[in-house]
C-alpha positions as CSV (number, residue, x, y, z in Angstrom):
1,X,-13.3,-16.7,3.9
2,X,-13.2,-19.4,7.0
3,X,-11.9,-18.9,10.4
4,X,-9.1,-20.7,11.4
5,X,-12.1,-22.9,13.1
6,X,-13.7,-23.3,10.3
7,X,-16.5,-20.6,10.3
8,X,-17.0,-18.5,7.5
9,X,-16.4,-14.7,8.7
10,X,-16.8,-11.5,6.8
11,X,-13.5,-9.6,6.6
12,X,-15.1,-6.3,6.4
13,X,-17.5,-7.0,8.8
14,X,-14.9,-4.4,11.7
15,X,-15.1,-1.5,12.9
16,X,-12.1,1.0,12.2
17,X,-11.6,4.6,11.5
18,X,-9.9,4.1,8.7
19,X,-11.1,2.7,5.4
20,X,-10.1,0.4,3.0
21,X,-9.8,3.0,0.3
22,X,-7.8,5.3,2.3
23,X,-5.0,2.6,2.8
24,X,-4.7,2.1,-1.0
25,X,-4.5,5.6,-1.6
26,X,-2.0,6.2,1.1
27,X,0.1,2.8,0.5
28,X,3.5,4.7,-0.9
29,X,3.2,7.3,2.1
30,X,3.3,4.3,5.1
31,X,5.9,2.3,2.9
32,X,7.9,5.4,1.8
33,X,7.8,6.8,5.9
34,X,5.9,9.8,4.9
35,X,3.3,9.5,7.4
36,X,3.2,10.9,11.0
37,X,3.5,8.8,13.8
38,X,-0.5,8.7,14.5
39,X,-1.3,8.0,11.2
40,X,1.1,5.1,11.4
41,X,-0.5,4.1,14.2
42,X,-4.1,4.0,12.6
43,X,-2.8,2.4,9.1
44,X,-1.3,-0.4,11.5
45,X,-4.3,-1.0,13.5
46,X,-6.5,-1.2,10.7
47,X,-4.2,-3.7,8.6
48,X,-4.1,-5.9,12.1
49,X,-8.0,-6.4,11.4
50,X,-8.1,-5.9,7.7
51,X,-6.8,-9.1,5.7
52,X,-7.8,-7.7,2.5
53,X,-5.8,-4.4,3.0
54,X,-2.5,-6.6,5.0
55,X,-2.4,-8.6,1.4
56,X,-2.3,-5.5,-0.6
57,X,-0.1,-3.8,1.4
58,X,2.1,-7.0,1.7
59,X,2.0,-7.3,-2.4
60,X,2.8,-3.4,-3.2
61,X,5.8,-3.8,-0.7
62,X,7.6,-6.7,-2.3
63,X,6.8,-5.4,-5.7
64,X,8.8,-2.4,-4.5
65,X,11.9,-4.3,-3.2
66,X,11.9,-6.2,-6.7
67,X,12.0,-2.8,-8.6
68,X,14.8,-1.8,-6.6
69,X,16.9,-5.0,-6.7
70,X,16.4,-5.1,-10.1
71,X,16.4,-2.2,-11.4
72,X,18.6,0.7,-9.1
73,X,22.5,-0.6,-9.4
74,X,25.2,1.1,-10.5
75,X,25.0,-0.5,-13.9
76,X,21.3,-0.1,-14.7
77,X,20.5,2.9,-15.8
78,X,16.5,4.1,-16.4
79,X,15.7,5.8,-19.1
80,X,14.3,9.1,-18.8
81,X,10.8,8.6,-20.6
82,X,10.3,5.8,-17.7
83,X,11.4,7.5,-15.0
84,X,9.3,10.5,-16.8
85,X,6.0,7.9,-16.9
86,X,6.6,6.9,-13.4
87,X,6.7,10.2,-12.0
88,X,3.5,11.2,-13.8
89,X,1.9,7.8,-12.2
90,X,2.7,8.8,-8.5
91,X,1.7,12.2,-9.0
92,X,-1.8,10.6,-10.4
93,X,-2.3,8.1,-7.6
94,X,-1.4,10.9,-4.6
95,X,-4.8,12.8,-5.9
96,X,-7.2,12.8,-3.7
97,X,-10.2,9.8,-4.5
98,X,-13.1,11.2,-6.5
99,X,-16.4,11.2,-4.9
């Protein structure tokens, strides 16, 4: 990727505590509000140096505001075997990252 000067940069070339696998496993937690304030704190300081992880964050965000405009009114009901399937999913990506 180039610089806004035009020189090619590495975007993982930073140093941060936390990693790039660690935000996509704790996305839903910083969107959702179910992170501490120091954690918070970290998550935001890495996405300030992290384009990669800003993008994917950015993307997972709007995707939920779509489901919800879409999808939670008053005359919208979900069926139960989706809501059934999405429960399963979050429980599946809050495990912890295999080695």
């Amino acid at each position: 990727m180039k610089t806004p000067n035009g020189n090619e940069t590495d975007l993982h070339a930073h140093d941060h505590t936390l990693k790039c696998g660690e935000v996509v496993h704790r996305v839903y937690a910083f969107l959702d509000g179910q992170m501490n304030l120091d954690d918070v704190l970290v998550f935001k300081d890495h996405l300030k140096v992290c384009l990669p992880c800003q993008a994917y964050v950015q993307f997972e965000e709007k995707l939920i505001n779509m489901i919800k405009s879409k999808s939670c009114n008053d005359e919208t009901k979900i069926p139960a075997t989706l809501m059934d399937k999405i429960k399963k999913a979050i429980e599946v990506s809050n495990l912890p990252p295999k080695s």
